[in-house]
N, C-alpha and C positions, 0 to 999 in steps of 0.2 A: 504494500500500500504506500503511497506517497505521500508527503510530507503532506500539503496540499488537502489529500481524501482524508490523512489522520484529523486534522483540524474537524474538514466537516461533519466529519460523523460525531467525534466531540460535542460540535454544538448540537449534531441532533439526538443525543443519549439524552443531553441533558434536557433541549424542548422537548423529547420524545417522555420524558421521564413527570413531566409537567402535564404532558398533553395526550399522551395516553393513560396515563393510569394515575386512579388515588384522588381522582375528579368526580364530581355530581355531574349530572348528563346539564342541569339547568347552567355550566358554566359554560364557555369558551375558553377552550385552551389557545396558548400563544398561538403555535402553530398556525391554528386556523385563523386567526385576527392579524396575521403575517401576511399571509396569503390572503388572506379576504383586502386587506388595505392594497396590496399589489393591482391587484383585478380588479378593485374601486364595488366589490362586493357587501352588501352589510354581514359583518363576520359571522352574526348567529344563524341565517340562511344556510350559510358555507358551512357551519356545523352542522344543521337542521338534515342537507342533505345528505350530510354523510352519517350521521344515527340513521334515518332511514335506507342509505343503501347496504350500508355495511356495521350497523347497530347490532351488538352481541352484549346479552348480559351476563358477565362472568360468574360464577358458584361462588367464589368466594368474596364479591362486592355484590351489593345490592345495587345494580347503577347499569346502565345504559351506555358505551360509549361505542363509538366506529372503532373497527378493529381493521390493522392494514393487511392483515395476510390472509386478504376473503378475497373469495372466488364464486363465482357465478357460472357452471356450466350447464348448458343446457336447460335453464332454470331451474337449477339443484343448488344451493346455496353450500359451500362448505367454509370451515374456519380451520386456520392452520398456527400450529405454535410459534412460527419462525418463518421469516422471508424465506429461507431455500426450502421448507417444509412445500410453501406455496409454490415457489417458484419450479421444482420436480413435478408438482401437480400441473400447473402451469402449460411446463414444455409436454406432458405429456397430454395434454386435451389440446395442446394445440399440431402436433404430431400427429395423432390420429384424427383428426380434422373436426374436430369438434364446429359446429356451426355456430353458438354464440357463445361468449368467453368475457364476462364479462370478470375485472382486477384492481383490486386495491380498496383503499377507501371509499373512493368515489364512484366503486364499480362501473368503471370508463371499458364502455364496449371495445373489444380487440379488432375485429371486423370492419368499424367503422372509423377506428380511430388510433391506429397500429401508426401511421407514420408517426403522430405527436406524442403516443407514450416510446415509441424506441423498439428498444430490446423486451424480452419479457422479464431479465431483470431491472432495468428500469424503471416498469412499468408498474413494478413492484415496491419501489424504493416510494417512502409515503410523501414525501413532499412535493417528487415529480409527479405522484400519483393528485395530489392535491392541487397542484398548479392545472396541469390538464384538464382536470373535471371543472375547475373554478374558469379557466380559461373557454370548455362548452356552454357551460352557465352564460358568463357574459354574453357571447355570441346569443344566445336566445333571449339574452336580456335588448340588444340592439334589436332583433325582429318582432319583439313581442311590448305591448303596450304596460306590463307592471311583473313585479317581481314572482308573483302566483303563476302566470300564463308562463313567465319563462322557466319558472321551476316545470311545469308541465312538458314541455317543449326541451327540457334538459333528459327526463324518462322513456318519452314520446313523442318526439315529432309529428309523425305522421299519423296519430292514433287518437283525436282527441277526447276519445272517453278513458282511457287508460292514462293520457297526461291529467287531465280532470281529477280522476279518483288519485294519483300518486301525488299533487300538487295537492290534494288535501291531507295526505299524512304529512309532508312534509311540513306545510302549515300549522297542524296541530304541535308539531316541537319547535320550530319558527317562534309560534305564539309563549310555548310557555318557557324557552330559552328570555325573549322578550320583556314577558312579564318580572321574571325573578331579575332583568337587570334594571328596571325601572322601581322595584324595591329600595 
């Protein structure tokens, strides 16, 4: 590893250590308010939708939070203890041609959106994983008239009863992410 890569993983143990774990779901960790200010996103959104893509509640916390090493194949949801845990699963659904492969936090479609995640280790790494999905987001935040239609348009494009219903769960953490910071 290079001097360079030693630094950033550094910084990300320690936001990692912030921002995934040992949090109530009603907060926003750095990470995400990092990236949400990058992307000119409101940060509880950018968490909102990653609890509901990749939202796992641990056995040993009572709490809700996005977990990075999820996988979406086929519509079979699995969690994994460790980036290469995921990332073995990873190469192999996408080896055997799996049709949809959805990775990471932001469970960013592989199919639709392979050039801007990379590698499938990349794709895995959470903050590029979070950049990417935050960077879909905006994009349907440009086509779409308010933050709801383009959360919809970020699940569904082309589906609008299924952006509809997924734009309302994300809403419902949206709201009480919202609430608990106007406390």
């Amino acid at each position: 590893m290079k001097g360079g890569d030693k630094k950033y993983w550094l910084v990300f143990v320690i936001l990692a250590a912030n921002s995934f774990g040992g949090l109530r779901a009603d907060e926003v960790p750095p990470a995400y308010r990092i990236i949400a200010l990058e992307k000119d996103i409101p940060p509880s959104l950018l968490y909102a939708v990653a609890l509901t893509e990749s939202g796992q509640s641990r056995l040993s916390e009572d709490q809700l939070r996005p977990w990075p090493w999820t996988l979406n194949v086929n519509g079979k949801g699995q969690y994994f203890p460790s980036r290469k845990a995921a990332w073995r699963a990873l190469q192999n659904a996408l080896d055997s041609d799996q049709h949809s492969v959805d990775i990471g936090l932001m469970q960013v479609n592989w199919r639709y959106h392979q050039q801007a995640l990379g590698s499938p280790w990349q794709a895995l790494e959470p903050y590029h994983n979070l950049r990417v999905g935050a960077s879909i987001l905006k994009r349907c935040r440009v086509a779409k008239s308010n933050w709801q239609e383009s959360v919809g348009c970020y699940h569904a494009p082309n589906n609008p009863p299924r952006a509809q219903k997924y734009s309302q769960r994300v809403t419902a953490y949206w709201q009480q992410l919202t609430q608990v910071q106007e406390r």
